[in-house]
C-alpha positions, -999 to 999 in steps of 0.1 A, spaced: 698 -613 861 663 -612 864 667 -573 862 685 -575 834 661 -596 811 633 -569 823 659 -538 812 666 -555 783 630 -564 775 618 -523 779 647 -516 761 635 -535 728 600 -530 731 609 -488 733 632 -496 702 601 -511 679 574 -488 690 592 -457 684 605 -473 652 643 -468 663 640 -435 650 671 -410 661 664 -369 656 705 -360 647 697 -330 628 660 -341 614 629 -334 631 612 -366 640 579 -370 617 550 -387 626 555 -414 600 561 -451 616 592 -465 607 598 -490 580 600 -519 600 566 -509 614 555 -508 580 563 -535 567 547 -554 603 513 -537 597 511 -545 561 519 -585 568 492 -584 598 470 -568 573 472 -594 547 475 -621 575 444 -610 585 421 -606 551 387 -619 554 393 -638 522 426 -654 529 456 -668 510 478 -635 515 493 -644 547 526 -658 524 531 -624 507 571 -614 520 568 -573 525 597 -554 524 598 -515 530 620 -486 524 611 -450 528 578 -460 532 579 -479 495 563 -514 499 572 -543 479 551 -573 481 569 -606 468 553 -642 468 524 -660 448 491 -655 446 468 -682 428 446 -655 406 452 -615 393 423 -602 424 443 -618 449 473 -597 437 454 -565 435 433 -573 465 471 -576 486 482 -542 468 452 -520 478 448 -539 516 489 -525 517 479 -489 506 450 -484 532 482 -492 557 497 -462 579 527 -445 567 525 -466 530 538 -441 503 536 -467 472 532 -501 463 552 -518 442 535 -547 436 560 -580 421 535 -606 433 537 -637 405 502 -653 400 503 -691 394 473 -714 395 490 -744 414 498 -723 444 478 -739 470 464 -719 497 
């Protein structure tokens, strides 16, 4: 059993670090997947030196980002836009952030 958990356990980390890419009839790129994606850009919000981004929801599809959630002014919502375009393998933001005042963060 113990094997098993350890199989199993290679078997996923392989999976997310390679992005769960397959190569049937496409050569591989050297673009991380959009699940990585989307994982960087949260850890790179999560970690802004200024704060109140770690709530943002990221989604990503063909390396398009969309940031969803509230922000409390119009520079948090850029600041979160431009943080996700310095990200590896980002291709465009779309950016549907709502700013409200009362957000507490």
């Amino acid at each position: 059993m113990r094997r098993f958990h350890r199989l199993l356990s290679l078997l996923l980390l392989s999976c997310f670090s390679a992005g769960c890419s397959s190569s049937a009839g496409t050569a591989l790129s050297d673009s991380p997947s959009n699940t990585v994606i989307s994982a960087n850009v949260a850890a790179t919000l999560a970690e802004d030196h200024l704060g109140g981004l770690g709530d943002i929801l990221v989604a990503t599809d063909g390396g398009t980002v969309t940031l969803t959630g509230t922000v409390q002014k119009a520079e948090r919502k850029a600041r979160a836009a431009e943080l996700a375009r310095q990200v590896r393998g980002v291709k465009r933001v779309k950016n549907d952030l709502e700013i409200r005042a009362d957000v507490s963060q």
